[in-house]
DSSP file (Angstrom, degrees, kcal/mol; ACC not computed):
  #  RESIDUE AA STRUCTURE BP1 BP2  ACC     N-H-->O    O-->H-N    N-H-->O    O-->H-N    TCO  KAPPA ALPHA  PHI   PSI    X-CA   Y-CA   Z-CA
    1    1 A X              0   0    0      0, 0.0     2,-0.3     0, 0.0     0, 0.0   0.000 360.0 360.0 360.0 130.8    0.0    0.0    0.0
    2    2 A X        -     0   0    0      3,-0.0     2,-0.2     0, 0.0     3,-0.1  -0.641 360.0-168.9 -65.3 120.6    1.2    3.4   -1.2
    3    3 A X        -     0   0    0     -2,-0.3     2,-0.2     1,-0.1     0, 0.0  -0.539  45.7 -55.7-112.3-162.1    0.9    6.5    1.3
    4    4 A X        -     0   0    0     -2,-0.2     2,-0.2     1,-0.1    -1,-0.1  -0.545  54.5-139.6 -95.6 114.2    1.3   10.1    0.8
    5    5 A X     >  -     0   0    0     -2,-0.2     4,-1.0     1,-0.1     3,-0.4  -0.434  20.3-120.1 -61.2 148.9    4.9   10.8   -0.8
    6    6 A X  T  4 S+     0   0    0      2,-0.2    -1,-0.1     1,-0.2    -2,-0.0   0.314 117.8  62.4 -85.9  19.7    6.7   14.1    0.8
    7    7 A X  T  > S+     0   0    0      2,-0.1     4,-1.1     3,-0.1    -1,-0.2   0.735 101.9  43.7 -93.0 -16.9    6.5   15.2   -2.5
    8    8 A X  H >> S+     0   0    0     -3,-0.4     4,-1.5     2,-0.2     3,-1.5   0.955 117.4  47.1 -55.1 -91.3    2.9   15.2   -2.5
    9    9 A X  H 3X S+     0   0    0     -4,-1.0     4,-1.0     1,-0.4    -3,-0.2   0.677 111.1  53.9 -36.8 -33.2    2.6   16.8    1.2
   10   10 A X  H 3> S+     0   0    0     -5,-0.2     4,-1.8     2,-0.2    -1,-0.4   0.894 103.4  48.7 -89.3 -29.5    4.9   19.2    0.3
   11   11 A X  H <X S+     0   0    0     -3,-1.5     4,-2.3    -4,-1.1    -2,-0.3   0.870 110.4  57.5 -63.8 -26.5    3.3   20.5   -2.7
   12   12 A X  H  X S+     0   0    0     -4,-1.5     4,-0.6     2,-0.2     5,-0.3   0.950 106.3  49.0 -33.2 -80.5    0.1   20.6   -0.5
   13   13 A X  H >X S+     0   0    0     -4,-1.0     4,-2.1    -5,-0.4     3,-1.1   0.923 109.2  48.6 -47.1 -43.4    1.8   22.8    1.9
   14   14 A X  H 3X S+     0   0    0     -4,-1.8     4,-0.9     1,-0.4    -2,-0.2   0.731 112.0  53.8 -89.8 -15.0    3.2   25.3   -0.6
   15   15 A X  H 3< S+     0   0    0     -4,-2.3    -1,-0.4     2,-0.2     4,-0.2   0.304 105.2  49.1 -69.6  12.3   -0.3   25.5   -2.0
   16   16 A X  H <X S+     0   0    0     -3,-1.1     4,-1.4    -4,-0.6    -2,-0.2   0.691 117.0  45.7-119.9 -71.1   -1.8   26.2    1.1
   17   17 A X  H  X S+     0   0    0     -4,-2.1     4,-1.1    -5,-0.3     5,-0.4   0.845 112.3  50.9 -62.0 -34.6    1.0   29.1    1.5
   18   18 A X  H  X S+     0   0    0     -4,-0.9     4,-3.6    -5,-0.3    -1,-0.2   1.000 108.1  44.4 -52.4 -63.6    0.7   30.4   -1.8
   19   19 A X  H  4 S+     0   0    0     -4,-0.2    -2,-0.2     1,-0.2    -1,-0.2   0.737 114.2  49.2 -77.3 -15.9   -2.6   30.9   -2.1
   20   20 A X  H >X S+     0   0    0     -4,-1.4     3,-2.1     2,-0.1     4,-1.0   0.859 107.6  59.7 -79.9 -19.4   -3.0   32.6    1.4
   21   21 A X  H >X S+     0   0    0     -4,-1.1     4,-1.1     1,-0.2     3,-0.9   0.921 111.2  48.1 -21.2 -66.1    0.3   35.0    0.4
   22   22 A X  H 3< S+     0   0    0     -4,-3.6    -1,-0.2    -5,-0.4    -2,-0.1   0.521  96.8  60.1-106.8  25.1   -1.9   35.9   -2.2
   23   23 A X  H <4 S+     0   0    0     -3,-2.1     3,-0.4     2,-0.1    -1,-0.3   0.703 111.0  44.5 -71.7 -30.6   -4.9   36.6   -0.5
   24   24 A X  H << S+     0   0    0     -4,-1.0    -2,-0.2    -3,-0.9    -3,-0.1   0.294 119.1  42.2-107.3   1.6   -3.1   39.3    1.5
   25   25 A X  S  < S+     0   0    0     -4,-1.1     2,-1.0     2,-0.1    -1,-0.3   0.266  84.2 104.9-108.3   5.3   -1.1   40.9   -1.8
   26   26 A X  S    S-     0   0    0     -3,-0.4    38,-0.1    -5,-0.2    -1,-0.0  -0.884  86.7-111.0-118.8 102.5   -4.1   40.7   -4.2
   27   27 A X     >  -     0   0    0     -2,-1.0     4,-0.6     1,-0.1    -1,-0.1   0.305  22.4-154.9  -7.2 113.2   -5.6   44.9   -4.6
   28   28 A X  H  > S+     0   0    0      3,-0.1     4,-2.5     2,-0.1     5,-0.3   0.875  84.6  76.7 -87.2 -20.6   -9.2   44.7   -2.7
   29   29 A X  H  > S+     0   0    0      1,-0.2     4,-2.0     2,-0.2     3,-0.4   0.917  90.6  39.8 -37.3 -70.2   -9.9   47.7   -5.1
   30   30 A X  H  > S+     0   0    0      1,-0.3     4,-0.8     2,-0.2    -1,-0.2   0.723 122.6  43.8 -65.9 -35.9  -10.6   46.1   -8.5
   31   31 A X  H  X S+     0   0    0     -4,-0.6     4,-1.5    -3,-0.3    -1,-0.3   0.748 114.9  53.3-105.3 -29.9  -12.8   42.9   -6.8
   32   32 A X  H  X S+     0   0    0     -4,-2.5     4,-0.9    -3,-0.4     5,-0.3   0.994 116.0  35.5 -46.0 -71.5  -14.6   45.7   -4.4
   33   33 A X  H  X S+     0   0    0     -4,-2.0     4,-1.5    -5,-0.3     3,-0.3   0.839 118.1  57.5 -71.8 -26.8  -15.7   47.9   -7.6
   34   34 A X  H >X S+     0   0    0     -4,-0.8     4,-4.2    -5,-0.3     3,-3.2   0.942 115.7  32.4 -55.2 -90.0  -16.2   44.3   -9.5
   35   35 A X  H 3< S+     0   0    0     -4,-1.5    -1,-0.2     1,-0.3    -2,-0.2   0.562 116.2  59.3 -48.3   8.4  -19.0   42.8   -6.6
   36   36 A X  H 3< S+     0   0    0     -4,-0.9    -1,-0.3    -3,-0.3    -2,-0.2   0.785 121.7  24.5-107.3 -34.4  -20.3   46.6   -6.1
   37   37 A X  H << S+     0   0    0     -3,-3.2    -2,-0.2    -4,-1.5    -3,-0.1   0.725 133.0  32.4-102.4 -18.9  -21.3   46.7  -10.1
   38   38 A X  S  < S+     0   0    0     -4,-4.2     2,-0.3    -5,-0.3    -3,-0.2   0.726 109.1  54.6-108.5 -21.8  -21.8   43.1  -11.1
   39   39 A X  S    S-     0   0    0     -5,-0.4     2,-0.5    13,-0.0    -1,-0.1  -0.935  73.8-135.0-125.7 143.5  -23.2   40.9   -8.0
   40   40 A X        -     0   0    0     -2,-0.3     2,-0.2    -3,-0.1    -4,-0.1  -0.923  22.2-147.5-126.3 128.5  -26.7   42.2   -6.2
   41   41 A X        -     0   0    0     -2,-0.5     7,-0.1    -6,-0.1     2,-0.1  -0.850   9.8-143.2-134.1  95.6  -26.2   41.9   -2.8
   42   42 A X        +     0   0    0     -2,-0.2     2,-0.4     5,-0.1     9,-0.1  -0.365  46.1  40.9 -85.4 156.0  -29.1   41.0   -0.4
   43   43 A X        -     0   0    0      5,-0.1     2,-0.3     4,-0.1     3,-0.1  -0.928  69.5 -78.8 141.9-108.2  -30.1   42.0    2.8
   44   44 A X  S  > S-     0   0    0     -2,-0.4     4,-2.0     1,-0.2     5,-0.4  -0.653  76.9 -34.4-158.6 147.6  -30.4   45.1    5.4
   45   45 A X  H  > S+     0   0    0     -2,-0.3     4,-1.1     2,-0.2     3,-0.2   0.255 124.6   6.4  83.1-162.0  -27.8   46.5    7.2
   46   46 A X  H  > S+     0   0    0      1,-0.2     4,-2.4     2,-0.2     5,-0.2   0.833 126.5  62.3 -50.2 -49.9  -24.9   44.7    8.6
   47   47 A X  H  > S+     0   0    0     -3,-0.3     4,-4.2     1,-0.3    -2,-0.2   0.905  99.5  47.0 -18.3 -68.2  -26.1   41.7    6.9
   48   48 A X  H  X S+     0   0    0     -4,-2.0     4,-1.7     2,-0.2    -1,-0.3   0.747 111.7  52.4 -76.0 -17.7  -25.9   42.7    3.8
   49   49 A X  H  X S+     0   0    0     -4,-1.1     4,-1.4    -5,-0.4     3,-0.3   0.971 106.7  56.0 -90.5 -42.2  -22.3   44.1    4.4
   50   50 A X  H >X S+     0   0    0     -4,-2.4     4,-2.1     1,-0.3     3,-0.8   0.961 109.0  46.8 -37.5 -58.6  -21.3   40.9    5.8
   51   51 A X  H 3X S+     0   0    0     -4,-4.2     4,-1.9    -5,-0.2    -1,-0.3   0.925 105.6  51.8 -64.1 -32.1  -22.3   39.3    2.8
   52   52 A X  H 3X S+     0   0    0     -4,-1.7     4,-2.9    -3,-0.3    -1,-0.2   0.775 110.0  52.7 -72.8 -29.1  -20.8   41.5    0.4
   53   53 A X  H <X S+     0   0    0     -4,-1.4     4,-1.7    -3,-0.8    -2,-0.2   0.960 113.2  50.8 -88.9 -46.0  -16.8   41.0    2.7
   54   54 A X  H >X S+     0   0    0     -4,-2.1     4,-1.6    -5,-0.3     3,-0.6   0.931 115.3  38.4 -91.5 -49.4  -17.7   37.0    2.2
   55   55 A X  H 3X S+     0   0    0     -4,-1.9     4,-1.5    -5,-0.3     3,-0.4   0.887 118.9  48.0 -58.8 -85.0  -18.3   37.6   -1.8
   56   56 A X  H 3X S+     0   0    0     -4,-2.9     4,-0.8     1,-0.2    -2,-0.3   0.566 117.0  39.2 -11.0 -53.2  -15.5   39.9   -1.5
   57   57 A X  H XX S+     0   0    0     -4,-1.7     4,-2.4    -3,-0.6     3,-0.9   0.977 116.9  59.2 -56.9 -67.5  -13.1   37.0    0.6
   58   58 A X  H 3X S+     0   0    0     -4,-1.6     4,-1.6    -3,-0.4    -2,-0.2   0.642 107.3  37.4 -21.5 -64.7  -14.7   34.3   -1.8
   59   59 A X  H 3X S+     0   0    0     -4,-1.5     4,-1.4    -5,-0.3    -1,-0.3   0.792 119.0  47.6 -91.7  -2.3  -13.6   35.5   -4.9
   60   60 A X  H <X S+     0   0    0     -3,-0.9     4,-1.9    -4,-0.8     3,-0.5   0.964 110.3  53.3 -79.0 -54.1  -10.1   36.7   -3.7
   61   61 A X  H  X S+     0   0    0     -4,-2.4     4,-0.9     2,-0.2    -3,-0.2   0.760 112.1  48.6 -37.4 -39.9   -9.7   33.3   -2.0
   62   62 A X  H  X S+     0   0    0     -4,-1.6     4,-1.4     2,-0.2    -1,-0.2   0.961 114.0  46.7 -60.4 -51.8  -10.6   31.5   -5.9
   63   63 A X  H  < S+     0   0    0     -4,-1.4     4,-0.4    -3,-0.5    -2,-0.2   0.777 108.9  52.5 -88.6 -15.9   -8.1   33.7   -7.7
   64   64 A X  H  < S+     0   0    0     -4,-1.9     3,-0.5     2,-0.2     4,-0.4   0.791 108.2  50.0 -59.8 -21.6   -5.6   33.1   -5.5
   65   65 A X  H  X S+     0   0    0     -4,-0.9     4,-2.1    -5,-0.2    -2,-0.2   0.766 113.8  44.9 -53.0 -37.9   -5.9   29.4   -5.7
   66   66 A X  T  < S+     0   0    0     -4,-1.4    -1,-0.2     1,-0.3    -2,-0.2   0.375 106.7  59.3-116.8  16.1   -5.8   29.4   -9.0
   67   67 A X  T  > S+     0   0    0     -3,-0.5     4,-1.7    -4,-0.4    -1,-0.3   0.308 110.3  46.2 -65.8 -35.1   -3.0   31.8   -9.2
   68   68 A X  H  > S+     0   0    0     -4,-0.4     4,-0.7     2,-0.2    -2,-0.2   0.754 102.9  59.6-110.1 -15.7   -1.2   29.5   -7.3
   69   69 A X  H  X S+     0   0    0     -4,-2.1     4,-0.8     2,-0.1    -3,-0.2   0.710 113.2  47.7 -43.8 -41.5   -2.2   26.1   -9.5
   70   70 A X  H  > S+     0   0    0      2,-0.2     4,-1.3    -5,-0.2     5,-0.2   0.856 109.8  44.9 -86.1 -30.5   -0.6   27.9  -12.3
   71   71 A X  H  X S+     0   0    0     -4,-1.7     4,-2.9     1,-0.2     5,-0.2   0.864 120.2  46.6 -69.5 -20.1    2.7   29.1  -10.6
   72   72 A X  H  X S+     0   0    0     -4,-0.7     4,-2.4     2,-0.2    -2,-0.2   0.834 111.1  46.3 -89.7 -24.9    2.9   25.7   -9.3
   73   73 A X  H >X S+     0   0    0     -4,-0.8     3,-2.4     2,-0.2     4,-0.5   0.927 115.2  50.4 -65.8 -77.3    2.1   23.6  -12.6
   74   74 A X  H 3X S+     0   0    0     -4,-1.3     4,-2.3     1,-0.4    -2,-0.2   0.659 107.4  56.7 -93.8 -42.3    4.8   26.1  -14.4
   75   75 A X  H 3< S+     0   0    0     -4,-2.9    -1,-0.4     2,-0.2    -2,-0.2   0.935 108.8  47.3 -60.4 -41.0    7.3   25.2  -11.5
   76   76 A X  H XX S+     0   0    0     -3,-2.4     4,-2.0    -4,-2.4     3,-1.4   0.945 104.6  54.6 -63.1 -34.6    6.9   21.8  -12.4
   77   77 A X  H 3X S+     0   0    0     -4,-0.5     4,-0.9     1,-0.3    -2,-0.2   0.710 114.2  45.0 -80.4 -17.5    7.4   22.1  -16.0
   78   78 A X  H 3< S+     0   0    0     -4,-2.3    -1,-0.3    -5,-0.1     2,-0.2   0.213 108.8  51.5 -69.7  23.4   10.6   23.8  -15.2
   79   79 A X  H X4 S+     0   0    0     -3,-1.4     3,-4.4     2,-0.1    -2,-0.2   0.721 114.4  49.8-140.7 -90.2   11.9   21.3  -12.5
   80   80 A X  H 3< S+     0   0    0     -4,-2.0    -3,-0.1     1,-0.3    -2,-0.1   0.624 111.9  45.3 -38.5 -49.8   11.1   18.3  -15.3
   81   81 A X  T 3<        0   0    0     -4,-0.9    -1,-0.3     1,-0.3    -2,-0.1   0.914 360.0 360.0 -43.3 -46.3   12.9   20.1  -18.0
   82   82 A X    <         0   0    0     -3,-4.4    -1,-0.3    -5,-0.1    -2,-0.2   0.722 360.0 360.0 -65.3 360.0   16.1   20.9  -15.5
C-alpha cells in the first residue's frame, strides 16, 4: 500500500502558502468595484455588508488558488525540463 509521498505533502503545503500569500497581496480595489457593479447583494444593514466582505473573501480566496495552481504547474514544468 502506497501512502502520501513528501513530495505530494509538500506540494500541499506550498499550495496552502501560496494561495494565502496571495490573499493578503491581491488589490481589494478592482474585486470591491467588481462585486459593487456586477453581483446584487441581499439583505439590510450589517447583513448585507457581511455578505458582500464574504463575496468579496470568496472571490479573492478563488483567484488566489488558481494563481497559485498555475505558478505551481509552471514550477513543475521547469523542475522536469532541468
Amino acid at each position: 500500500m502506497r501512502g502520501i509521498t513528501i513530495k505530494k505533502s509538500l506540494s500541499v503545503i506550498i499550495f496552502i502558502v501560496l494561495t494565502i500569500l496571495f490573499v493578503f497581496i491581491l488589490p481589494d480595489g478592482f474585486i470591491y468595484g467588481y462585486v459593487s457593479n456586477n453581483i446584487a447583494i441581499g439583505g439590510d444593514g450589517e447583513v448585507a455588508m457581511d455578505n458582500y466582505e464574504s463575496v468579496v473573501l470568496l472571490i479573492k480566496l478563488g483567484v488566489s488558488a488558481v494563481i497559485a495552481i498555475v505558478l505551481m504547474t509552471i514550477a513543475k514544468r521547469i523542475m522536469r525540463k532541468a
